[in-house]
VOTILO-94968 format. One record per residue (C-alpha): residue number from 1; residue in three letters; x, y, z. Coordinates in Angstrom, 2 decimals, always signed. Layout:
N
  nr rest      c1      c2      c3
 NUM  ALA       X       Y       Z
...
This chain:
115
  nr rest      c1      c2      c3
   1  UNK  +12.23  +17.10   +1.62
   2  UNK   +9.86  +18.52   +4.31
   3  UNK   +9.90  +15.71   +7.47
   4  UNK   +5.70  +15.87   +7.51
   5  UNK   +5.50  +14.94   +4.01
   6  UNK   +7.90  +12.17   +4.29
   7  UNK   +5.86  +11.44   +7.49
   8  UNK   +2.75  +11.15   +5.46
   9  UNK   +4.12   +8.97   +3.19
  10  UNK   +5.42   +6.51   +5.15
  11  UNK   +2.26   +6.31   +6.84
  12  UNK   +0.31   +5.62   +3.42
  13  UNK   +2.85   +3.06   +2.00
  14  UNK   +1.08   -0.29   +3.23
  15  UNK   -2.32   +0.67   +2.38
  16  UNK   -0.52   +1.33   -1.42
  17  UNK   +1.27   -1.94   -1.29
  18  UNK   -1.73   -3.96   -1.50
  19  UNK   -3.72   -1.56   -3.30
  20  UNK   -0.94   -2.17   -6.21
  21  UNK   -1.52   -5.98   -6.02
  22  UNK   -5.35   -6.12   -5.13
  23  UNK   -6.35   -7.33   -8.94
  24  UNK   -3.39   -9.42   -9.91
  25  UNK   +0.14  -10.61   -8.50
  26  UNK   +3.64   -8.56   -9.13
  27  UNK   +7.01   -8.92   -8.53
  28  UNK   +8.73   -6.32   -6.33
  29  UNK  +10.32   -3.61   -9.00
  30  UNK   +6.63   -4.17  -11.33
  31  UNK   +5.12   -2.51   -7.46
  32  UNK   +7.36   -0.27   -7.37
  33  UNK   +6.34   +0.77  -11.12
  34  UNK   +2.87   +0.82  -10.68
  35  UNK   +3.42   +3.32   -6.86
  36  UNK   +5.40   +5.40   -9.06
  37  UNK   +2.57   +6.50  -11.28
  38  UNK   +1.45   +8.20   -8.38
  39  UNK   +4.58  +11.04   -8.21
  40  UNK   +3.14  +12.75   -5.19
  41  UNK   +3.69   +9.34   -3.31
  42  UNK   +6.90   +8.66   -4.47
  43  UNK   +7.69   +5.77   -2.37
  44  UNK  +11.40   +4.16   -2.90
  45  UNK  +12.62   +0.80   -3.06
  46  UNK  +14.34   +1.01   +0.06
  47  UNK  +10.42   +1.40   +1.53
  48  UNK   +8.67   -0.88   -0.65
  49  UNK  +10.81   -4.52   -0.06
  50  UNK  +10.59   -4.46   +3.76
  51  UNK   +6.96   -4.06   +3.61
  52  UNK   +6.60   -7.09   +0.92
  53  UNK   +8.51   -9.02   +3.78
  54  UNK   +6.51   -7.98   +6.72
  55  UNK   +3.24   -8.38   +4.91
  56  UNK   +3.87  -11.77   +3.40
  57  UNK   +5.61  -12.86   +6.83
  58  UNK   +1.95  -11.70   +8.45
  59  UNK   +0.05  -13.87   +5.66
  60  UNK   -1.43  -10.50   +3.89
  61  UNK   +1.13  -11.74   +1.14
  62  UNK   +1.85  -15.04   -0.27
  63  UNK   +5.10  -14.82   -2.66
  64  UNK   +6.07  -17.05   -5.25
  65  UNK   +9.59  -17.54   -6.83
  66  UNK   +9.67  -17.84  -10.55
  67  UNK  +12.62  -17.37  -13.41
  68  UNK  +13.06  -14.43  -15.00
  69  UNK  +13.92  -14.28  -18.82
  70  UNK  +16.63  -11.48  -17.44
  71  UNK  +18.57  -11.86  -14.22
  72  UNK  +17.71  -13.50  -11.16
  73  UNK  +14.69  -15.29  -10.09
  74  UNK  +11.79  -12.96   -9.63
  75  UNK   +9.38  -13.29   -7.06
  76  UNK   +6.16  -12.40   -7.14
  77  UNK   +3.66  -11.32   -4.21
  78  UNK   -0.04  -11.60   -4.53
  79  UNK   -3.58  -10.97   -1.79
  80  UNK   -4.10  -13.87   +0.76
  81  UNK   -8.27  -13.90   +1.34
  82  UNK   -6.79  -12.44   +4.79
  83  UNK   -5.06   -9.60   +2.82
  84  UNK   -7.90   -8.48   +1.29
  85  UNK   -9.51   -8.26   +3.89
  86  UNK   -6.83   -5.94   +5.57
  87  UNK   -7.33   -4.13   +2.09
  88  UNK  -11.00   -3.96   +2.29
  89  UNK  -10.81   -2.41   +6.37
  90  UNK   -7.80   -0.27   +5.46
  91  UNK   -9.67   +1.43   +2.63
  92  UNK  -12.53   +2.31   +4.57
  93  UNK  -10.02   +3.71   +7.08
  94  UNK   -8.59   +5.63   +4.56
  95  UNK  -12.12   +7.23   +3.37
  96  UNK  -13.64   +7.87   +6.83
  97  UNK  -10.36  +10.00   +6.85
  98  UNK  -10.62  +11.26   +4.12
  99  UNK  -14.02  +12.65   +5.02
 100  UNK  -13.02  +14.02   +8.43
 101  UNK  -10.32  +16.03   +6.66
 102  UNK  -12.14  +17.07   +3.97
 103  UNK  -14.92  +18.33   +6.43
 104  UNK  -12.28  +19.93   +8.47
 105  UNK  -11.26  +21.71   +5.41
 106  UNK  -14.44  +22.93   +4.82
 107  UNK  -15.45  +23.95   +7.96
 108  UNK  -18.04  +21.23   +8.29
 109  UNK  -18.72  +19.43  +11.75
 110  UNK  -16.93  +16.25  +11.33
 111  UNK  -19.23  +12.68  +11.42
 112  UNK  -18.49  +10.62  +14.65
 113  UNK  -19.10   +7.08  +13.34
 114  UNK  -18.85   +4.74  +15.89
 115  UNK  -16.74   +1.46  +15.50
């Protein structure tokens, strides 16, 4: 794989994280299932649990542990209030980027918002 897109990826995995749990709670490989319908992101395990660790460890996450009718005990991760918020600033992030490539792109002078 090209190192830029892997790059890009990385870069995009958090925001996806939370956008895969912002209407209801999951447990870790349900995530994973619901990234992977997005094949251009494909985002591996190996990516996916240390950022359920770090978010829920920064209280973005709060994780529950309940049995599974297969295997171990599952546990699933759901939005704190400040989570979404994180969400909610993240995705406008992600659009005001968006926009400033897109206007790159298309040889359009790019908006200077200020913060």
């Amino acid at each position: 794989m090209r190192t830029w897109v892997a790059q890009m990826r990385k870069g995009l995995v958090e925001l996806c994280v939370l956008a895969a749990v912002k209407d209801r709670e999951a447990y870790g490989y349900e995530i994973l299932q619901r990234l992977g319908r997005a094949q251009a992101l494909s985002i591996s395990e190996s990516a996916v649990y240390p950022i359920l660790a770090r978010l829920t460890e920064e209280g973005a996450l709060k994780v529950r542990t309940a049995s599974s009718p297969a295997g171990p005990p599952r546990r699933y991760y759901r939005l704190t209030p400040p989570g979404h918020a994180r969400l909610a600033e993240m995705n406008v992030y992600w659009k005001d980027i968006v926009a400033a490539i897109d206007a790159l792109f298309d040889g359009r002078p790019v908006d200077q918002k200020e913060k």
